[in-house]
PDB file with one MODEL, atoms N, CA, C and O in Angstrom:
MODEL        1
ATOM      1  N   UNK A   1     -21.463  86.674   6.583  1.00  0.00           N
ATOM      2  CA  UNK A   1     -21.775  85.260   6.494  1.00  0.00           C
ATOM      3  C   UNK A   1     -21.213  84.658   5.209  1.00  0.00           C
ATOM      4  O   UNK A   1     -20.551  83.625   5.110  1.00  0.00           O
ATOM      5  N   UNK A   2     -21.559  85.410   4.339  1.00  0.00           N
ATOM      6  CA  UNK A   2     -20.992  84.797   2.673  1.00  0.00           C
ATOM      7  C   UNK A   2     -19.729  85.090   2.858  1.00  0.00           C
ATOM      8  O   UNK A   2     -19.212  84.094   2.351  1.00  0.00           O
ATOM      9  N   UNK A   3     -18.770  85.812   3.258  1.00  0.00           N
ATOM     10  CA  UNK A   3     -17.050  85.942   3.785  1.00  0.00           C
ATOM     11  C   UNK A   3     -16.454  85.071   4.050  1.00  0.00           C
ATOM     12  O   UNK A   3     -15.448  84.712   3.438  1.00  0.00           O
ATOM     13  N   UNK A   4     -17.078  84.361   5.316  1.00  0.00           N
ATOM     14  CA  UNK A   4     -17.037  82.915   5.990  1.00  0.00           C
ATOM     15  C   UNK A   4     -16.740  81.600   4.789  1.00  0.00           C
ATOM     16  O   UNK A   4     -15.884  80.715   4.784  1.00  0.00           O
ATOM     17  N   UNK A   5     -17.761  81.897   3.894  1.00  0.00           N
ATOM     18  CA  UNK A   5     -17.653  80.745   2.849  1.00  0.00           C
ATOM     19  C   UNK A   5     -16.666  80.791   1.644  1.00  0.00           C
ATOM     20  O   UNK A   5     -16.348  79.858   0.906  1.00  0.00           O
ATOM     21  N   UNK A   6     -16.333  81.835   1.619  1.00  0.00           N
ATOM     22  CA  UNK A   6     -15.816  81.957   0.442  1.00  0.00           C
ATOM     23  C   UNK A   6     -14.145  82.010   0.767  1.00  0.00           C
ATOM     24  O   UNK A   6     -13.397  81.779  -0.183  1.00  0.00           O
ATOM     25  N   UNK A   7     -13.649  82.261   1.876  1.00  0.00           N
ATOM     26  CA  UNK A   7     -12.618  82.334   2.727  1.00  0.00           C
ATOM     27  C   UNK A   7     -11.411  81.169   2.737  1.00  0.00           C
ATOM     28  O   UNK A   7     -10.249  81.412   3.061  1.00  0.00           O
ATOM     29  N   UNK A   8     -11.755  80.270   2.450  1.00  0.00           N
ATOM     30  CA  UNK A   8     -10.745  78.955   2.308  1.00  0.00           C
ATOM     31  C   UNK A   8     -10.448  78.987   0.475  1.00  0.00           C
ATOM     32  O   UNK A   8      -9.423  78.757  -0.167  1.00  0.00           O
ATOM     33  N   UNK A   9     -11.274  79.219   0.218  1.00  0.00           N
ATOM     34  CA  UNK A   9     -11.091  79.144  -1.405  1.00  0.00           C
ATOM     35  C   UNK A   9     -10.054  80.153  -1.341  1.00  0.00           C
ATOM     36  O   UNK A   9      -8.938  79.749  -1.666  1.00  0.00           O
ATOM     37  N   UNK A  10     -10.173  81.645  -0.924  1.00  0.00           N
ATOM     38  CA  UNK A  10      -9.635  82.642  -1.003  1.00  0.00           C
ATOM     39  C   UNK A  10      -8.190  82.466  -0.499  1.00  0.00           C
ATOM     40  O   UNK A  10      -7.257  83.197  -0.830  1.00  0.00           O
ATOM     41  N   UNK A  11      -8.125  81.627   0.171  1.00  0.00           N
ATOM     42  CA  UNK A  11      -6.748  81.854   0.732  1.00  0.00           C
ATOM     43  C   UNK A  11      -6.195  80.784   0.580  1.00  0.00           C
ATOM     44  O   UNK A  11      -5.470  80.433   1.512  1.00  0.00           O
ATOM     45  N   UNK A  12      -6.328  79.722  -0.804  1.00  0.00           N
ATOM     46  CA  UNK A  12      -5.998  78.667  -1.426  1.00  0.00           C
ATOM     47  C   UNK A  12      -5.352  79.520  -2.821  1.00  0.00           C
ATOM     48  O   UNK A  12      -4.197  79.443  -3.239  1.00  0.00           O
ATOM     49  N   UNK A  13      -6.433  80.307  -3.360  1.00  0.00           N
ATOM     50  CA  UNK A  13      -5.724  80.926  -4.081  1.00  0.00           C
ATOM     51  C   UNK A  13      -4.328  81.687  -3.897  1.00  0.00           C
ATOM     52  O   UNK A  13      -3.266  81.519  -4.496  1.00  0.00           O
ATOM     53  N   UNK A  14      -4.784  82.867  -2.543  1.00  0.00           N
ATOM     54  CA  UNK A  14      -3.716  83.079  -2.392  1.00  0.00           C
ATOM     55  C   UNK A  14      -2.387  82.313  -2.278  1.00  0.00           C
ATOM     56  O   UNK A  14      -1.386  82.837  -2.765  1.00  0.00           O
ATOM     57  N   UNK A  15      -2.298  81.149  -1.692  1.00  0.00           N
ATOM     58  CA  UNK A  15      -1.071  80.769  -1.769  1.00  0.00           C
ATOM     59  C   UNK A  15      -0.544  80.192  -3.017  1.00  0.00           C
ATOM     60  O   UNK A  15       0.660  80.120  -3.262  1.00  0.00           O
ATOM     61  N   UNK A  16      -1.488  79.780  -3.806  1.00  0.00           N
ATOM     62  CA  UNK A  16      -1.130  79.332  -5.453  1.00  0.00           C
ATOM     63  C   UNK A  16      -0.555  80.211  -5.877  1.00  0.00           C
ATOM     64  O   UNK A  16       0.549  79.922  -6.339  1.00  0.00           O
ATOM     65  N   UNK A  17      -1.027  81.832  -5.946  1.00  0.00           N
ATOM     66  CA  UNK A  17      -0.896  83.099  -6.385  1.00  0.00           C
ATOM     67  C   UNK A  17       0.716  82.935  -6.053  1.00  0.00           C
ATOM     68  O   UNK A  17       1.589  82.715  -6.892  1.00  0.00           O
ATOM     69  N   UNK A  18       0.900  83.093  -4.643  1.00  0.00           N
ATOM     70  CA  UNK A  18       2.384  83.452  -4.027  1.00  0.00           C
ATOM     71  C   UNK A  18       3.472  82.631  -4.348  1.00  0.00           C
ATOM     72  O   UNK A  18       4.646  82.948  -4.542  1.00  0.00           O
ATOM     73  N   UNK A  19       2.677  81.028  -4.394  1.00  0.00           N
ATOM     74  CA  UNK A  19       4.015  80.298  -5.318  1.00  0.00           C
ATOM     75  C   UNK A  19       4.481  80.386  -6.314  1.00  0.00           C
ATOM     76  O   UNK A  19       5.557  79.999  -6.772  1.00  0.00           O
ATOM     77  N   UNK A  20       3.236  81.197  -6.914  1.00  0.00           N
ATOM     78  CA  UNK A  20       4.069  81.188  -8.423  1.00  0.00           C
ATOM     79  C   UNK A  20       4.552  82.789  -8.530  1.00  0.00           C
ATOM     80  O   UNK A  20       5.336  83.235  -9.367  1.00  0.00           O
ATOM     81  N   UNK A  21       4.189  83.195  -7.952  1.00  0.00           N
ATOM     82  CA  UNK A  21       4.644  84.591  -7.566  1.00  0.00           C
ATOM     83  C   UNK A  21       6.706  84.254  -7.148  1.00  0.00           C
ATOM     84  O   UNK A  21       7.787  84.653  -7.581  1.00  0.00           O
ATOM     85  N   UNK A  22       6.412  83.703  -6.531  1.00  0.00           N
ATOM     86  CA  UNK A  22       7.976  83.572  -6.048  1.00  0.00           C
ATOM     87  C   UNK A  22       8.763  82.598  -6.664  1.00  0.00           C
ATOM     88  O   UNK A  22       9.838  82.210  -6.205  1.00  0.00           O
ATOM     89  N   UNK A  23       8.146  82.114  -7.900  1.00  0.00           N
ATOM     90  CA  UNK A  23       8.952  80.977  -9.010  1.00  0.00           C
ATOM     91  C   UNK A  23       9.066  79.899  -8.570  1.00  0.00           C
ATOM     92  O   UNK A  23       9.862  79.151  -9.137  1.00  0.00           O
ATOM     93  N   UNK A  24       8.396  79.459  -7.519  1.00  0.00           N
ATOM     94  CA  UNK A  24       8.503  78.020  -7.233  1.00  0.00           C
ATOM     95  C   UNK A  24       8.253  76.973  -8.437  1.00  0.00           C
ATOM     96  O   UNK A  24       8.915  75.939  -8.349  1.00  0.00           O
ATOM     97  N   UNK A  25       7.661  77.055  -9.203  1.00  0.00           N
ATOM     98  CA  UNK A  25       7.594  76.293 -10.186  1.00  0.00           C
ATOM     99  C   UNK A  25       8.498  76.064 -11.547  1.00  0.00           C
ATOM    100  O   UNK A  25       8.385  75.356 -12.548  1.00  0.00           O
ATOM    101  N   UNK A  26       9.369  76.945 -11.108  1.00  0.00           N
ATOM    102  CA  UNK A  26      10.934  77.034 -11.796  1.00  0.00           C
ATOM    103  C   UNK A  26      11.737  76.524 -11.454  1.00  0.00           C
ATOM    104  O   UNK A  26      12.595  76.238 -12.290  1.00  0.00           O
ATOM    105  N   UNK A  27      11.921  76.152 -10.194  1.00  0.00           N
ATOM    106  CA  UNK A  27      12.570  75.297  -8.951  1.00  0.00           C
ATOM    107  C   UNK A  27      12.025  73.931  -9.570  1.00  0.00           C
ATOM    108  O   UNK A  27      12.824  73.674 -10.470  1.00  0.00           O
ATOM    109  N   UNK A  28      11.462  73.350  -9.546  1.00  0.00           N
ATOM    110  CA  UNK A  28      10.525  72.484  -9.117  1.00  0.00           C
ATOM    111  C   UNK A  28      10.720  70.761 -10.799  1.00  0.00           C
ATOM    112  O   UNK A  28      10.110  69.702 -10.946  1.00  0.00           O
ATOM    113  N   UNK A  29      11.714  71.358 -11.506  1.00  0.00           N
ATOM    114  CA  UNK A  29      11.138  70.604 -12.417  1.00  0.00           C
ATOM    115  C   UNK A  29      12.349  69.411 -12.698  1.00  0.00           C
ATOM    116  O   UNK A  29      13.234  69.534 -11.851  1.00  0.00           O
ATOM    117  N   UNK A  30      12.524  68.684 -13.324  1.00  0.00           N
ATOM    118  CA  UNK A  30      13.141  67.373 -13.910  1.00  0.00           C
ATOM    119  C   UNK A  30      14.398  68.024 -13.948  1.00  0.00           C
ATOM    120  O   UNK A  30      15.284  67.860 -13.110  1.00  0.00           O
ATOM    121  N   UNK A  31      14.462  68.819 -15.010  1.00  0.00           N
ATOM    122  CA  UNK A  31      15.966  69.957 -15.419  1.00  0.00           C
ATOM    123  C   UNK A  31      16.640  70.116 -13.756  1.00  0.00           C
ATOM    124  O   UNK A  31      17.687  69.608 -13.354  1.00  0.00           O
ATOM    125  N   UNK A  32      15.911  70.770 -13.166  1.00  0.00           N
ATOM    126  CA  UNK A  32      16.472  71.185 -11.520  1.00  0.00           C
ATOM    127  C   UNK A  32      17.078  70.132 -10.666  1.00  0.00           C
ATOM    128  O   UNK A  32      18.115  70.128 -10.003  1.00  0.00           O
ATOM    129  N   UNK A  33      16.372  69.448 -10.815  1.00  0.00           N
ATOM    130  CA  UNK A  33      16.637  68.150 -10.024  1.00  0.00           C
ATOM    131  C   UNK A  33      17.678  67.416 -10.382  1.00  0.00           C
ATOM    132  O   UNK A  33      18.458  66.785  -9.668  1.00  0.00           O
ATOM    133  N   UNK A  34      17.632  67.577 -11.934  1.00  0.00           N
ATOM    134  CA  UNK A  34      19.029  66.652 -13.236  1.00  0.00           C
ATOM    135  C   UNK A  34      20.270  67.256 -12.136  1.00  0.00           C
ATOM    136  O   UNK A  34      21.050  66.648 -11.403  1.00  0.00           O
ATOM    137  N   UNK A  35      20.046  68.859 -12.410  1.00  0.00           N
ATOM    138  CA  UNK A  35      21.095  69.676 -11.728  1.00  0.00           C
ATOM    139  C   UNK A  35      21.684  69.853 -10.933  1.00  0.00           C
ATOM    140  O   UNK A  35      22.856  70.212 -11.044  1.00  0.00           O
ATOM    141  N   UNK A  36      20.880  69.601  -9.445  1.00  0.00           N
ATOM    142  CA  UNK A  36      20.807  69.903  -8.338  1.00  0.00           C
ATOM    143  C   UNK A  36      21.004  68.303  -7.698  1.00  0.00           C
ATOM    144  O   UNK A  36      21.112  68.332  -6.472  1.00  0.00           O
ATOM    145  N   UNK A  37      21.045  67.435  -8.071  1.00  0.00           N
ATOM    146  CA  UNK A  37      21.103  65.911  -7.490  1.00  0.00           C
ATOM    147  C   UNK A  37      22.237  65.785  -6.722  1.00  0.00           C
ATOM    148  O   UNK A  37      21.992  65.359  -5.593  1.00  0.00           O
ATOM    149  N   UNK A  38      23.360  66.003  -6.944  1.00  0.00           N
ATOM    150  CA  UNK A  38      24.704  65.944  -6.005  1.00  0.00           C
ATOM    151  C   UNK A  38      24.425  66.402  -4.821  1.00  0.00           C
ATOM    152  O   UNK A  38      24.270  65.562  -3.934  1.00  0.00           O
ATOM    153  N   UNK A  39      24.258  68.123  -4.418  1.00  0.00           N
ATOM    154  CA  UNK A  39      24.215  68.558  -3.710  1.00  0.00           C
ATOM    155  C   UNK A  39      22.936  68.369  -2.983  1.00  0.00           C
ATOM    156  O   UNK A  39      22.954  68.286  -1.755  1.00  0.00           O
ATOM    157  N   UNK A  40      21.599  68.281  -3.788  1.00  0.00           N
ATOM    158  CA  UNK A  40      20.572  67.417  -2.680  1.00  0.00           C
ATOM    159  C   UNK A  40      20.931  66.193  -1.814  1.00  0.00           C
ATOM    160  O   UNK A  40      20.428  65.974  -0.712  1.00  0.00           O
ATOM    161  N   UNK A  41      21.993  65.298  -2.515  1.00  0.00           N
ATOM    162  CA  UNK A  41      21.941  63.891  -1.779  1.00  0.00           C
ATOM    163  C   UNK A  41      23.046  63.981  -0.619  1.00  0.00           C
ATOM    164  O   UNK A  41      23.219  63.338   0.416  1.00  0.00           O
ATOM    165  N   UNK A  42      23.618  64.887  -1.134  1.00  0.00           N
ATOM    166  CA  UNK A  42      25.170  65.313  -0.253  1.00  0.00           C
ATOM    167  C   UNK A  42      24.507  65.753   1.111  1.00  0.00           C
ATOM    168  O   UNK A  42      24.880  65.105   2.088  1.00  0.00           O
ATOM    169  N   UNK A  43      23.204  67.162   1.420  1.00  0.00           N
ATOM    170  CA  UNK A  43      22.686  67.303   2.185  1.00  0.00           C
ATOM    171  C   UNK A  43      21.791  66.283   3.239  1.00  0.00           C
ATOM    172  O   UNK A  43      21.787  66.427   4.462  1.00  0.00           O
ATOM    173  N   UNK A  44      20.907  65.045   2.373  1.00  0.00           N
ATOM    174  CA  UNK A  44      20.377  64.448   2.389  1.00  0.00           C
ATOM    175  C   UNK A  44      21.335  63.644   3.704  1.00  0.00           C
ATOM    176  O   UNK A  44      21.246  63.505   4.924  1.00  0.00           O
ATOM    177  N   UNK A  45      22.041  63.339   2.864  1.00  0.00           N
ATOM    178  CA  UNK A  45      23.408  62.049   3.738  1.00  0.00           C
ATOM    179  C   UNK A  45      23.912  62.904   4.823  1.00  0.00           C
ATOM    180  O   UNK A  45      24.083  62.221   5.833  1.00  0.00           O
ATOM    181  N   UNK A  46      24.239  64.241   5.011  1.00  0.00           N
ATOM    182  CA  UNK A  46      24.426  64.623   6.116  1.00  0.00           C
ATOM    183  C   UNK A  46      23.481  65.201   6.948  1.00  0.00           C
ATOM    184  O   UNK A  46      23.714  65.843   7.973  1.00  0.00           O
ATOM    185  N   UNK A  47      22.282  64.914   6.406  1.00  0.00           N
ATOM    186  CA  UNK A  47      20.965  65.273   7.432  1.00  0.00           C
ATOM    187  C   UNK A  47      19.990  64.880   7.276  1.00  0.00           C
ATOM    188  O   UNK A  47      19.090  65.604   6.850  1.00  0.00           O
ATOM    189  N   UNK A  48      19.844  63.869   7.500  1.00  0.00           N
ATOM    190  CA  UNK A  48      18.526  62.888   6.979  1.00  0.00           C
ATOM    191  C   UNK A  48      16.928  63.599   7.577  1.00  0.00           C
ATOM    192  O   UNK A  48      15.929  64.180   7.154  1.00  0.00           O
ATOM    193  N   UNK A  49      17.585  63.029   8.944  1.00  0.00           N
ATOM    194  CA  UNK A  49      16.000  63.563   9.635  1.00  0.00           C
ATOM    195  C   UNK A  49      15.405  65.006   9.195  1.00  0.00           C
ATOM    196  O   UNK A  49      14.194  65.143   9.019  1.00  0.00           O
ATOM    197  N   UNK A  50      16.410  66.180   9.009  1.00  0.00           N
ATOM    198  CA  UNK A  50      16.107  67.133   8.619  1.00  0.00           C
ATOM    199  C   UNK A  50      15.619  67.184   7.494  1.00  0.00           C
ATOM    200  O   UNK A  50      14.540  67.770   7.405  1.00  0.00           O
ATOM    201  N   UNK A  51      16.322  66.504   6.046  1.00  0.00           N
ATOM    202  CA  UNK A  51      15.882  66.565   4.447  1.00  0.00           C
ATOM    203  C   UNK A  51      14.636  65.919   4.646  1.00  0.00           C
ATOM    204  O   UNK A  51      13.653  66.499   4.183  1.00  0.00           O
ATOM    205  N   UNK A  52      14.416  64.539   5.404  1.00  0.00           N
ATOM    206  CA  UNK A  52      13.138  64.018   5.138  1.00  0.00           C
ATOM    207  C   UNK A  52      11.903  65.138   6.313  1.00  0.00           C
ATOM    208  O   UNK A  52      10.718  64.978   6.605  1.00  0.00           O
ATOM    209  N   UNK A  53      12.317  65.576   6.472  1.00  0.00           N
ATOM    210  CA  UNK A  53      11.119  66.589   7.558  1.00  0.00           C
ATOM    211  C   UNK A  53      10.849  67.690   6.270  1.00  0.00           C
ATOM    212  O   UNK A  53       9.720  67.787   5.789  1.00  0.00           O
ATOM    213  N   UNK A  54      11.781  68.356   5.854  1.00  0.00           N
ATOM    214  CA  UNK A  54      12.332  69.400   5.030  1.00  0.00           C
ATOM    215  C   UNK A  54      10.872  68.813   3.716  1.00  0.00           C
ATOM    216  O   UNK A  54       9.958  69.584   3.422  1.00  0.00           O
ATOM    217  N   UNK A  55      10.976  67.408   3.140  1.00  0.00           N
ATOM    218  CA  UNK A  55      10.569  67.175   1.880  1.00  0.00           C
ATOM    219  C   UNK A  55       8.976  66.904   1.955  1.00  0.00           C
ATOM    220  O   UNK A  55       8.056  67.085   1.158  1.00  0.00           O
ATOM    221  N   UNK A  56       9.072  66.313   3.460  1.00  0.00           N
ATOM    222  CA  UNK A  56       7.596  66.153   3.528  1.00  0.00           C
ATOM    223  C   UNK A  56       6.707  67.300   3.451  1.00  0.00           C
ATOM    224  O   UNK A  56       5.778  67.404   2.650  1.00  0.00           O
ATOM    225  N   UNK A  57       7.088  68.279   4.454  1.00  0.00           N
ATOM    226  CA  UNK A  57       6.766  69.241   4.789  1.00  0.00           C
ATOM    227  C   UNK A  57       6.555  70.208   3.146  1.00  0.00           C
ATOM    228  O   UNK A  57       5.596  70.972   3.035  1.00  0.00           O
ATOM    229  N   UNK A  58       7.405  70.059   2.175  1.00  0.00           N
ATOM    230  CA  UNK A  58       7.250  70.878   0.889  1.00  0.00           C
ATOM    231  C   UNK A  58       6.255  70.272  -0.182  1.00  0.00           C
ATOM    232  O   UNK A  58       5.615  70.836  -1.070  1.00  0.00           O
ATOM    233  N   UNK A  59       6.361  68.410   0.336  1.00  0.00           N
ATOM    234  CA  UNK A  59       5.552  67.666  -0.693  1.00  0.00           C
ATOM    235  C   UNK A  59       3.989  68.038  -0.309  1.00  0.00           C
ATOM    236  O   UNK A  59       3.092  68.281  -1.116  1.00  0.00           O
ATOM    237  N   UNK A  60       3.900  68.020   1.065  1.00  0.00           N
ATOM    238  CA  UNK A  60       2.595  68.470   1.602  1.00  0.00           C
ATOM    239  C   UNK A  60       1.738  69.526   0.855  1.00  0.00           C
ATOM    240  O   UNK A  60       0.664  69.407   0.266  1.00  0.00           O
ATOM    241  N   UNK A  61       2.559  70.615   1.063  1.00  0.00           N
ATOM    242  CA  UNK A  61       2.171  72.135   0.853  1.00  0.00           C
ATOM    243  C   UNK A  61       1.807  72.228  -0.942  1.00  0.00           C
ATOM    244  O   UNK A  61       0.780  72.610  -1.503  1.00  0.00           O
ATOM    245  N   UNK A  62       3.233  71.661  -1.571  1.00  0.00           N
ATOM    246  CA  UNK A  62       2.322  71.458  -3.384  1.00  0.00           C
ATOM    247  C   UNK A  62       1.690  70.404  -3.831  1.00  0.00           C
ATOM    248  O   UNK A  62       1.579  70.276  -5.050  1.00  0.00           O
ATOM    249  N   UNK A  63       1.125  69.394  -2.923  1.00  0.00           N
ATOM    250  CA  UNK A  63      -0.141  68.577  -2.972  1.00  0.00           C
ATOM    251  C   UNK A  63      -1.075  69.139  -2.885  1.00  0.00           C
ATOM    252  O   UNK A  63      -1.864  69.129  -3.830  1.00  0.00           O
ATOM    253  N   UNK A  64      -1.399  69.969  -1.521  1.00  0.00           N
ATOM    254  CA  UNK A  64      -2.127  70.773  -1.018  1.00  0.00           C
ATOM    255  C   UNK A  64      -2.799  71.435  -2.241  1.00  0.00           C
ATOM    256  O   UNK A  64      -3.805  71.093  -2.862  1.00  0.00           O
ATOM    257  N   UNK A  65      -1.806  72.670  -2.444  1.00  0.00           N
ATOM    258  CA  UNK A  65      -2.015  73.508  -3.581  1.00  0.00           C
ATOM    259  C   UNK A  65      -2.014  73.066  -5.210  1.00  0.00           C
ATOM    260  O   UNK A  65      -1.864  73.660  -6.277  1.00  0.00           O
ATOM    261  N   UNK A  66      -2.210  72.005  -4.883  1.00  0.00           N
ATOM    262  CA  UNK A  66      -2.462  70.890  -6.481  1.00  0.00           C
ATOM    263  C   UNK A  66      -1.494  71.561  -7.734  1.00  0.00           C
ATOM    264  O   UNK A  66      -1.811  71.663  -8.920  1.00  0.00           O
ATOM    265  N   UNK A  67       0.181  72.114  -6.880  1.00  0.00           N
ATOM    266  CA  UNK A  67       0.843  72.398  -7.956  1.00  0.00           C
ATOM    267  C   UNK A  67       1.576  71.192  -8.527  1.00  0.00           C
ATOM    268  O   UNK A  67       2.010  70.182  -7.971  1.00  0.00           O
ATOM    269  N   UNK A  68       1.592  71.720 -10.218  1.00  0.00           N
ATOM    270  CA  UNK A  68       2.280  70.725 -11.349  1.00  0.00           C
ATOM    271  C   UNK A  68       3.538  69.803 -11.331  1.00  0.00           C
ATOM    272  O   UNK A  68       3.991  68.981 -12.127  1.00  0.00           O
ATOM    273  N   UNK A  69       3.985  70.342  -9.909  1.00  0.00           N
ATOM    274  CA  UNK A  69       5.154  69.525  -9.444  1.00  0.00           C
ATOM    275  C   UNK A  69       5.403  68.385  -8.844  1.00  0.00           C
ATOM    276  O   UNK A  69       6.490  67.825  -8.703  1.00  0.00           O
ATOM    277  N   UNK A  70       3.731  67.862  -8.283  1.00  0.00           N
ATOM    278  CA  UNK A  70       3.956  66.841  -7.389  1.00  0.00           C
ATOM    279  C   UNK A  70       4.277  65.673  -8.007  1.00  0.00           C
ATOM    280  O   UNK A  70       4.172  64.631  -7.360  1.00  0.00           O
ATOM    281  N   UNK A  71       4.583  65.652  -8.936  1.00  0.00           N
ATOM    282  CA  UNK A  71       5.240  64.550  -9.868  1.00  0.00           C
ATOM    283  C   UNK A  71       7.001  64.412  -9.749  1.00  0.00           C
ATOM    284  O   UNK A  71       7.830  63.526  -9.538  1.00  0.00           O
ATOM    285  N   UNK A  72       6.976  65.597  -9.974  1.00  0.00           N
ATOM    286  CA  UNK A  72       8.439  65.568  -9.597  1.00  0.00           C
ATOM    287  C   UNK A  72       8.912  65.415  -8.566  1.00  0.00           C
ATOM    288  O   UNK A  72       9.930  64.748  -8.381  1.00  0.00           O
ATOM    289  N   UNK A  73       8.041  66.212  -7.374  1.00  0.00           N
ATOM    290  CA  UNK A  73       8.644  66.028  -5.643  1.00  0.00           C
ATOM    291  C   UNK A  73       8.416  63.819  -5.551  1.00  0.00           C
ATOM    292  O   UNK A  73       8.972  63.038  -4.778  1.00  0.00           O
ATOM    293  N   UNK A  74       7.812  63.644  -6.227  1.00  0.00           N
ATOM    294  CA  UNK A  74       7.908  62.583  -6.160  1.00  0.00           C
ATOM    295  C   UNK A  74       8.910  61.274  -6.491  1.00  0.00           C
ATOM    296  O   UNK A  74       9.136  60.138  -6.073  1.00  0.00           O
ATOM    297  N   UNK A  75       9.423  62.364  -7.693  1.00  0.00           N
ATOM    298  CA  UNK A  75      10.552  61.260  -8.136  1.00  0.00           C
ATOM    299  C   UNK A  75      11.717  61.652  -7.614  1.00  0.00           C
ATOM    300  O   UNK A  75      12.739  60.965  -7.597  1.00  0.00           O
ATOM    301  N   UNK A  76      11.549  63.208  -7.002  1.00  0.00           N
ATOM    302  CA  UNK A  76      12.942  63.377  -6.423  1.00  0.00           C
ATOM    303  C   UNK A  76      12.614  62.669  -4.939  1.00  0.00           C
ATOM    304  O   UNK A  76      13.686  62.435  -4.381  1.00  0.00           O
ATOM    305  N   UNK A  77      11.565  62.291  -4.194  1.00  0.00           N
ATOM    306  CA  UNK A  77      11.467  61.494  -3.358  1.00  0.00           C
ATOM    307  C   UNK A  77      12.278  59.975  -3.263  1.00  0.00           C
ATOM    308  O   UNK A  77      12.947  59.455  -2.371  1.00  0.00           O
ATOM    309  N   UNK A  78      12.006  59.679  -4.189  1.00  0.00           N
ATOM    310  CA  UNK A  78      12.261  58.411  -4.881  1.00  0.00           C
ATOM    311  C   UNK A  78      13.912  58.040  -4.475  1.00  0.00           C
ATOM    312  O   UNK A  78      14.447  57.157  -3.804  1.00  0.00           O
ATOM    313  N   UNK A  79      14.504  59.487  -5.445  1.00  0.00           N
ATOM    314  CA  UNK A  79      15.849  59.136  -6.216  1.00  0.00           C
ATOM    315  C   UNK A  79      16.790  59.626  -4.844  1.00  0.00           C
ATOM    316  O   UNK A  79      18.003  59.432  -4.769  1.00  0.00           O
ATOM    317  N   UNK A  80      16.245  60.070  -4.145  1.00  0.00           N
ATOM    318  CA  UNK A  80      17.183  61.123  -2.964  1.00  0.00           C
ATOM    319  C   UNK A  80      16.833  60.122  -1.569  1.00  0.00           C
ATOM    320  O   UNK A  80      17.791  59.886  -0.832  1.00  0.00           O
ATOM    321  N   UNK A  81      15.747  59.652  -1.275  1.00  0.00           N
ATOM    322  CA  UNK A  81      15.488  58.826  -0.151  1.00  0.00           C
ATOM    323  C   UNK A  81      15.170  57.033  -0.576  1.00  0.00           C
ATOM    324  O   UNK A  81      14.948  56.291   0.381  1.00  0.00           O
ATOM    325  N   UNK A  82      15.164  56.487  -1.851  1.00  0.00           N
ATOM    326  CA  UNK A  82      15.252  55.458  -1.918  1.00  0.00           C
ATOM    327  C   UNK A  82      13.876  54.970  -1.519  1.00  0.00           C
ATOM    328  O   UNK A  82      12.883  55.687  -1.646  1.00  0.00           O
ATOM    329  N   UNK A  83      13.828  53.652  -0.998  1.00  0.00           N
ATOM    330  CA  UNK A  83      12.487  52.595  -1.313  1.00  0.00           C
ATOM    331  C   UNK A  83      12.059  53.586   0.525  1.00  0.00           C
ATOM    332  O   UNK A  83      11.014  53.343   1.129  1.00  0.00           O
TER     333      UNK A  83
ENDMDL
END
């Protein structure tokens, strides 16, 4: 019964654990984005529906997991898909 409750917490952690486990938050910052802007927008322009499925779908997941990035998925929202 106490398993039951404690079970969503548990597997919130876990995925916090695994993102940062797998450096997502190295990915994720101002520097990357400085870097990576050409070739995001280049993709972007040749696949819209996909990048915007692609961003939601990632902005979701580190909202979710209340990682330090959603600031940034935000401005790269911004700068890559416009108003």
């Amino acid at each position: 019964m106490m398993l039951k409750r404690y079970l969503p917490v548990g597997v919130l952690l876990a995925c916090i654990a695994t993102a940062y486990a797998f450096g997502l938050h190295r990915y994720l910052t101002l520097d990357a984005l400085r870097d990576n802007r050409a070739a995001l927008a280049g993709f972007v322009q040749s696949n819209y529906a996909g990048a915007a499925l692609a961003y939601m779908g990632l902005y979701i997941v580190v909202v979710a997991l209340s990682l330090p990035a959603g600031a940034v998925l935000t401005l790269a929202g911004g700068l890559l898909f416009g108003v």
